[in-house]
N, C-alpha and C positions, 0 to 999 in steps of 0.2 A: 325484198320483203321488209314494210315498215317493221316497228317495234312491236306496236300492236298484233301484227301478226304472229311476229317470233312469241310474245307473252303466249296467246293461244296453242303455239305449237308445244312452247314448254312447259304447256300445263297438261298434255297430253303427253306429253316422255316422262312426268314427274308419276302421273296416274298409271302409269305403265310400269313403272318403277319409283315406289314412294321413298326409298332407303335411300338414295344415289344424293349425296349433298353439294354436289357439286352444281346440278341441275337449280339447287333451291338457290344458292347463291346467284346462277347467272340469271335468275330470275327477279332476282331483290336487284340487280343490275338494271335489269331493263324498267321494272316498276318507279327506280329511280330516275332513270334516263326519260320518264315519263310523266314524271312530277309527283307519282302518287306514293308520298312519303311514307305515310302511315302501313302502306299497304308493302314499302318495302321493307320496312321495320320488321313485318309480323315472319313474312319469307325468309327474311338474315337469320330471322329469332330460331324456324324453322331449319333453316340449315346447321345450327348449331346444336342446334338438338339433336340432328343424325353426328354431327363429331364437333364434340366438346372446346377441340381444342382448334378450333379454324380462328385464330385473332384478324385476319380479313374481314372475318363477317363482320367482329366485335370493332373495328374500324371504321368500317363502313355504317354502323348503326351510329356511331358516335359522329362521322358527319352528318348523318343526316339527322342527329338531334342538334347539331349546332343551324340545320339551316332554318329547324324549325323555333330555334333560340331558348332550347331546354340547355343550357349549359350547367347544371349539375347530374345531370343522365349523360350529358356528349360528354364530362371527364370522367364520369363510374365507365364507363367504356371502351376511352381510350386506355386505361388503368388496366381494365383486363385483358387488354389486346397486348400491352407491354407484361401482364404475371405469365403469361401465355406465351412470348416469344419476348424474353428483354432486351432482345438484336433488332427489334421489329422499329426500324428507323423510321419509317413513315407516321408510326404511333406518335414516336415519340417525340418527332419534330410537330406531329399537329398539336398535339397536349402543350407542349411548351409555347405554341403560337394561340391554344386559346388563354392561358396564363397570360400573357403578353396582352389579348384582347382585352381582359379583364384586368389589369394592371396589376396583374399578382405578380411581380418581378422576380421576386423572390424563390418562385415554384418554375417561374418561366427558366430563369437562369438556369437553374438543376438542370430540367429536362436538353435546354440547349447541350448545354456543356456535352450532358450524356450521347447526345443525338450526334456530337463530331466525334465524340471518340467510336463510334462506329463509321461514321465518313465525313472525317476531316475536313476535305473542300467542299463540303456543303454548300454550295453560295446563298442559298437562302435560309438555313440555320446561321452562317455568319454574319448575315446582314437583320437578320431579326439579333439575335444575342447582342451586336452593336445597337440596337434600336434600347434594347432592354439595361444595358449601360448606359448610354444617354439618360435614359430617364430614372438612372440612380446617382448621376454627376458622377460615373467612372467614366471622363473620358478621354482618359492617356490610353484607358484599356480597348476602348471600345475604339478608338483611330488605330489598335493594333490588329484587330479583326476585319477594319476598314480597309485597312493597307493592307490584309493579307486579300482581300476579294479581288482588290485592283491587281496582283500577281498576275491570280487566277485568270481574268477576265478585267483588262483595263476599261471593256466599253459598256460595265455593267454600271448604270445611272443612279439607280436609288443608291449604291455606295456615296458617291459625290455628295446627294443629296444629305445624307446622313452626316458625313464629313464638315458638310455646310451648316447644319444646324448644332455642331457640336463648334464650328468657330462663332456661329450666335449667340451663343449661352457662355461663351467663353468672353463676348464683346469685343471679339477681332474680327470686324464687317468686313474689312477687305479680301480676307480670305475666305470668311462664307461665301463672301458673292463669288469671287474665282469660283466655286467648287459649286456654288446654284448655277453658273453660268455653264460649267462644263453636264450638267444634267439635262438642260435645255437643248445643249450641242446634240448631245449622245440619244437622247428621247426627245423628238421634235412635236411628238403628237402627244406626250402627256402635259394636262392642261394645271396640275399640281406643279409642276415642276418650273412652269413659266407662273405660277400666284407663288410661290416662295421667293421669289427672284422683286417680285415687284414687292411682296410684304417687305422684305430686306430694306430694297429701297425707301418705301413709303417710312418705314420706322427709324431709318437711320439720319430722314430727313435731306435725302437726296431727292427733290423734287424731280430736277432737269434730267436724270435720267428715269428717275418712273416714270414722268410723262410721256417719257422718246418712247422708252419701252414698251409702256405701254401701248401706244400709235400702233406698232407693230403687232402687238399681242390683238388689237380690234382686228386688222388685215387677216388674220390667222384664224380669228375664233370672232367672231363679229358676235353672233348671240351666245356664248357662252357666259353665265351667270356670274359665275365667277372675275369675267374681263369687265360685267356690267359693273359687279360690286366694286373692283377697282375704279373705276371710272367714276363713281358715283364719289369714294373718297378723294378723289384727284380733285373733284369740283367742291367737295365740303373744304379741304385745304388751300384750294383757290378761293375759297368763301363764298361759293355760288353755292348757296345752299336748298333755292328752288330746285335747282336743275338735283344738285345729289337726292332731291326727294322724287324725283321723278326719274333717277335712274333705280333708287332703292324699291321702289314700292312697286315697277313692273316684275321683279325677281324675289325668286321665296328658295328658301332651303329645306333638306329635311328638319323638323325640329331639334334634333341630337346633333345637327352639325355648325361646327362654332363657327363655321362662315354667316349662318342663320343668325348667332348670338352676336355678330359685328354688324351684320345687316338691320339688326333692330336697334343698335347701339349709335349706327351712325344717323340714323332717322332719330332719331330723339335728340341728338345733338343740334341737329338739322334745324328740328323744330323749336328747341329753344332760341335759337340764336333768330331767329324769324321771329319770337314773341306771341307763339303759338302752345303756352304752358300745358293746357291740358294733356292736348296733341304729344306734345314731350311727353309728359307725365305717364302718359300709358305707355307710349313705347320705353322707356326708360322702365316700366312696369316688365311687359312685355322681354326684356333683355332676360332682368335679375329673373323673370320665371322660367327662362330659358336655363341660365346658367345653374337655380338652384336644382332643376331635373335632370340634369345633365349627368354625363358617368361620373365625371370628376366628382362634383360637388358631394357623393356620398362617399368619397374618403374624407371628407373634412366633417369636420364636429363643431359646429361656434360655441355649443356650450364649454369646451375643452379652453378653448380660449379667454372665455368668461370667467373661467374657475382660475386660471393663471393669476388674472388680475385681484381675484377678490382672494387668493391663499396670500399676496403681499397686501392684501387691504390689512386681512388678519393679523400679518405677521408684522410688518413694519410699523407697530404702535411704542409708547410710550417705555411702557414696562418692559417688553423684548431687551428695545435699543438700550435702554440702564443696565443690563445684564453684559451687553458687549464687553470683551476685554479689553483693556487699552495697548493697543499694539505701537514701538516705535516703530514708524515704518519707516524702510529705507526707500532712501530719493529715487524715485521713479523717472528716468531720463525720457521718456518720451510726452509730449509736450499737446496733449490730448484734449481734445473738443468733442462733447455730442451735439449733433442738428435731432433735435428731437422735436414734437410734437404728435396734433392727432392727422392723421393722410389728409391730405388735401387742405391741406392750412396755407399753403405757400412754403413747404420745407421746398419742394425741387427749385422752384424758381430764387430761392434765398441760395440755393445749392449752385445755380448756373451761376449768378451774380457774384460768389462768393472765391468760388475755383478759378473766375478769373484774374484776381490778385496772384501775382506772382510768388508771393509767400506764403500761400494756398493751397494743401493738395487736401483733395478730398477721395472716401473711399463712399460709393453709392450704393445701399440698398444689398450690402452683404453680411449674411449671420455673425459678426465674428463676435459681438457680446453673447448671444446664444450658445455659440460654442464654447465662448471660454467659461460663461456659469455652471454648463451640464457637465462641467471635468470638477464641482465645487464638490466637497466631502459628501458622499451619499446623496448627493442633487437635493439636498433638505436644508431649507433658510435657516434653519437652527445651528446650522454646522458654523454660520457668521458669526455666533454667540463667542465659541472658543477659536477661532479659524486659527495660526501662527504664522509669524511672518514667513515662515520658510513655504506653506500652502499659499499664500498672497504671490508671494516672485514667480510659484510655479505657474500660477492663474495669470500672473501678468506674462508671462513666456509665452506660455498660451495666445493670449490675446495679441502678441506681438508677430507671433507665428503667422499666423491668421492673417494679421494687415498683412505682414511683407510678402503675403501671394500676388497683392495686386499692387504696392506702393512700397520704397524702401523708408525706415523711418529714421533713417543715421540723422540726417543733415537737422540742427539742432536749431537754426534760424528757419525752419519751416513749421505753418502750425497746420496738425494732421487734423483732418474734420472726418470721424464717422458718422455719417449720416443713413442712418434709419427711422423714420418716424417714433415708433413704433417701441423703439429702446427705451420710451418716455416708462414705461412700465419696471426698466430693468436698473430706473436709478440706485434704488437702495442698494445693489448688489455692486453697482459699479461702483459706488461712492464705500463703499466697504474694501472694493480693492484698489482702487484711483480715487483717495480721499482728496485728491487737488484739481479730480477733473473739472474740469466746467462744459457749461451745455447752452447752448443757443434753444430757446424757445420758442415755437413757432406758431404763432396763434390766428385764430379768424373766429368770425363772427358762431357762436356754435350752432346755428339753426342752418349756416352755409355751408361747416363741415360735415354736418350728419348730411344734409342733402347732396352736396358733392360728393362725397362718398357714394353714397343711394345711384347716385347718375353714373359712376366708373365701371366702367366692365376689368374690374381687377383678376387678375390670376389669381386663382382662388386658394387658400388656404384655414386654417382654425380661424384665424382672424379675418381676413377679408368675407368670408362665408357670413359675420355679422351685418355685411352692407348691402345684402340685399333684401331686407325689409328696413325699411326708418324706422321702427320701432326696435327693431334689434338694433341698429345702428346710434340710435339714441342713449340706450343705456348701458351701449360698451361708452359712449363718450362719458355720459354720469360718472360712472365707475372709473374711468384712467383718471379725471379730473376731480374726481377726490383721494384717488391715491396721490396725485402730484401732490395734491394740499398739502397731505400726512408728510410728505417728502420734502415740501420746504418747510413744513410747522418742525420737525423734530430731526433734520438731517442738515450740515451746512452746505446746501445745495448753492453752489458759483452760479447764476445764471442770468442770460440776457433774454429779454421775450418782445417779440418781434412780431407787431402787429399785421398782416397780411393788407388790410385797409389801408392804414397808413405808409406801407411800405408803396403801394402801387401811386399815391397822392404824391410825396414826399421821400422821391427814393434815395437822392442824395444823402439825407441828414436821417435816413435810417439804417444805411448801408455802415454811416460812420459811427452810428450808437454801435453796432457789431463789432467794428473795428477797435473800436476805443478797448474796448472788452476784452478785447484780444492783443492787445496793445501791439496793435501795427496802426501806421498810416496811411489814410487815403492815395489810390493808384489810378490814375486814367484810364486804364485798361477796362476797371471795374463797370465802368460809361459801354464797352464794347460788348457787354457780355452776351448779346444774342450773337454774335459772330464767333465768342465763344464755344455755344449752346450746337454749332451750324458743324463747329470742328470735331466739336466731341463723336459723330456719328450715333453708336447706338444710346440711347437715353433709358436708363430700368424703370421709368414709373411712366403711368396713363399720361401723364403731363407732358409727351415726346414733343407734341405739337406743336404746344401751346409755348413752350419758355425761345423757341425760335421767333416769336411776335413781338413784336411793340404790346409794351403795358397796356392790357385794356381794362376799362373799366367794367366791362358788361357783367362779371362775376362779383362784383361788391354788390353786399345785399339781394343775391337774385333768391334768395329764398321769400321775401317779398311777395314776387310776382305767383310764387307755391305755397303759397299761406295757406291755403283752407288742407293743403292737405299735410299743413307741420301744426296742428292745435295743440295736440298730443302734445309730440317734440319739447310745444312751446310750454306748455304746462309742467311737464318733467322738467326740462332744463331752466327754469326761470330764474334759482340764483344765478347761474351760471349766467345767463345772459347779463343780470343785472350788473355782477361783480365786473361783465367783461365791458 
């Protein structure tokens, strides 16, 4: 007997007997099994009404408002199925997994947690809860959940997988890829499992095995999208950028999926480097409208980030800083550099060239000024006013902390470079606690940076969220570049500024204006530094690519060839251009 038929038969045992709720349940069963959701909704609703307390039903309605993507009716739901039985595990592991969908971590965690203390080896509450640590950087905790699955069940894949993405985020490639490579093993036919394995590769700048790899992954999955999309970067990388637009433009994704937002990303790259502006111009369009609809994009806020800059526009003036106390400070032993500017000026490539001097070590593209300001009295700029030295040592502990997660900073003939862009904003703060620090400046043309920016498919946050319109992008640049003014008009900001132009013309004798500054001497090595760039493996900024190359010139001045659509830009930024 189809389903169809059973529905007919149990709507005559139900009319025979309208009170029996068990009837109505296996009927919201079948209505589901049948696709007609609505119709099972009404049936559940109905069985709950003959007895109150069936949390199955309230279960059951709750997936099937997630399939229909009501997700504040699928958690009213699962909520009453857990007031209704608080043991009722299957509740409360979905509730915690639509938390997870929704990136509510914080709601997801509870429910996990609660869902193992009723059955401990859960393996897929322990592999989601791992998921839900990773994506809050606990992941000492979350490789303890990991390692508790592997007990359970060594041959279970997505653990490895997980495992691997927590050595990616850590910048230990060797050991992701072990742990992507044993997912591939263990699940031969998941086609995610073999595109993180190549992402790894592709990112860490192992061509020779993403290519191999790849060969094998065509034999395996010849039309798979996903082996196109690789394929298609493999040839952008080799610089055959015809062929990557003719691998990109036969494959589409869903809109919401970031393979989609890489696929639009790598065809605009494509097309500028071919000399086909427009063409770029919109898919470059096409990317940033992907990424701003996208789920992520609605935890970030650009105005949040715009408001950072402009509470130090207000606060770091003239009248404040005369208010400061004068503190003796005590000698600060560590021997500290900012790489600052605005993204995509040439800090990374100033960063590859520079790490390879042997009296060099640098820290890339990690919070630690961030962190050590939110630990500053009350997190309120005012608190600099009276700050005391014994708060200054605590905030420099801090900050010391922080580096020696990734770099030890004993050794007193080494000069430590933090480099973040982006810190360009947090000088006054720093220079309030590191009155001796100095900063490497990193500049380029301003109509190159707001457009390079516009062109990066950055991981998004308050701040990157500004680079996907040029006119947002424009006047986060305004605004940092008249704080910096404020910063050297009224703070004794040390600093060297380091034209991206001239650095790509004239790389010798701009390498040594940095050095001079830092008072070390020119090293031969610094001549090597894209072999440098080759060993480093994983690279934290969009520029992974690019700093493994011979200096090319195609990016001086390429806003040029996107004139008509930077007028604006040019209008707003025009001292700026002028001064620069």
């Amino acid at each position: 007997m189809n389903y169809f038929d059973q529905i007919e038969e149990l709507k005559k045992i139900i009319k025979a007997n309208p009170n029996n709720f068990v009837n109505y349940f296996n009927l919201g069963n079948l209505y589901r099994k049948t696709n007609q959701l609505d119709l099972a909704i009404k049936i559940y609703q109905k069985c709950i009404n003959k007895n109150k307390n069936n949390f199955q039903a309230y279960n059951n309605i709750a997936n099937l408002y997630k399939e229909k993507k009501n997700i504040n009716k699928c958690i009213d739901n699962f909520k009453l199925a857990i007031k209704i039985n608080p043991n009722y595990h299957n509740a409360i592991y979905n509730l915690g997994s639509i938390y997870l969908n929704i990136k509510d971590y914080r709601n997801s965690y509870i429910y996990f947690i609660n869902a193992l203390k009723i059955v401990p080896n859960h393996i897929p509450t322990l592999n989601n809860l791992a998921v839900v640590l990773i994506n809050t950087k606990k992941y000492n905790e979350a490789l303890k959940y990991l390692n508790q699955i592997i007990k359970i069940d060594k041959k279970f894949a997505p653990a490895y997988t997980n495992i691997g993405n927590i050595y990616w985020y850590k910048d230990e490639v060797e050991k992701c890829i072990i742990n992507y490579k044993k997912s591939v093993d263990l699940n031969p036919l998941n086609i995610n499992s073999y595109g993180n394995l190549l992402g790894a590769y592709e990112k860490s700048n192992q061509l020779n095995d993403y290519s191999e790899f790849l060969k094998s992954c065509k034999k395996k999955f010849p039309d798979n999208p996903i082996i196109i999309l690789h394929e298609g970067i493999l040839n952008f990388r080799n610089k055959n950028y015809k062929k990557t637009i003719e691998n990109l433009e036969k494959i589409s994704f869903d809109p919401k999926d970031l393979f989609e937002i890489k696929r639009n990303s790598f065809l605009a790259k494509s097309y500028d480097f071919i000399n086909l502006p427009d063409s770029a111009f919109n898919y470059f369009t096409k990317t940033n409208d992907l990424s701003e609809n996208s789920y992520d994009a609605k935890n970030y806020d650009k105005k949040k980030y715009i408001n950072e800059v402009l509470k130090r526009k207000n606060y770091f003036i003239k009248e404040n800083i005369d208010k400061w106390k004068k503190i003796n400070y005590s000698k600060s032993n560590l021997n500290l550099v900012f790489l600052i500017g605005f993204p995509r000026s040439g800090t990374t490539l100033l960063d590859t060239i520079l790490r390879s001097h042997p009296k060099i070590k640098i820290i890339e593209e990690k919070p630690l000024v961030t962190t050590m300001i939110s630990k500053i009295k009350n997190k309120n700029l005012k608190s600099l006013e009276n700050i005391t030295n014994d708060e200054i040592n605590l905030l420099r502990q801090e900050y010391k902390k922080e580096f020696e997660k990734y770099e030890n900073l004993e050794n007193k003939n080494i000069v430590y470079i933090d480099k973040l862009p982006l810190n360009i904003i947090y000088c006054g703060e720093i220079l309030r606690i590191f009155p001796d620090a100095k900063f490497i400046l990193s500049l380029r043309h301003p109509l190159d940076s707001v457009l390079s920016c516009f062109m990066q498919d950055f991981v998004l946050n308050n701040a990157m969220a500004n680079f996907l319109r040029i006119d947002d992008a424009t006047k986060l640049y305004e605004n940092i570049f008249n704080l910096w003014n404020q910063y050297k008009q009224l703070l004794n900001v040390k600093f060297v500024a380091v034209k991206y132009e001239k650095l790509i013309k004239n790389f010798e004798d701009n390498v040594k204006l940095v050095l001079n500054f830092l008072n070390l001497k020119w090293d031969d090595s610094l001549k090597d530094y894209r072999d440098t760039a080759k060993k480093r493996g994983k690279i934290n900024t969009p520029s992974y690519h690019q700093v493994i190359q011979p200096i090319y010139m195609q990016a001086d001045q390429r806003w040029k060839k996107y004139h008509k659509y930077l007028k604006e830009s040019e209008g707003l930024l025009r001292e700026k251009i002028e001064n620069y």
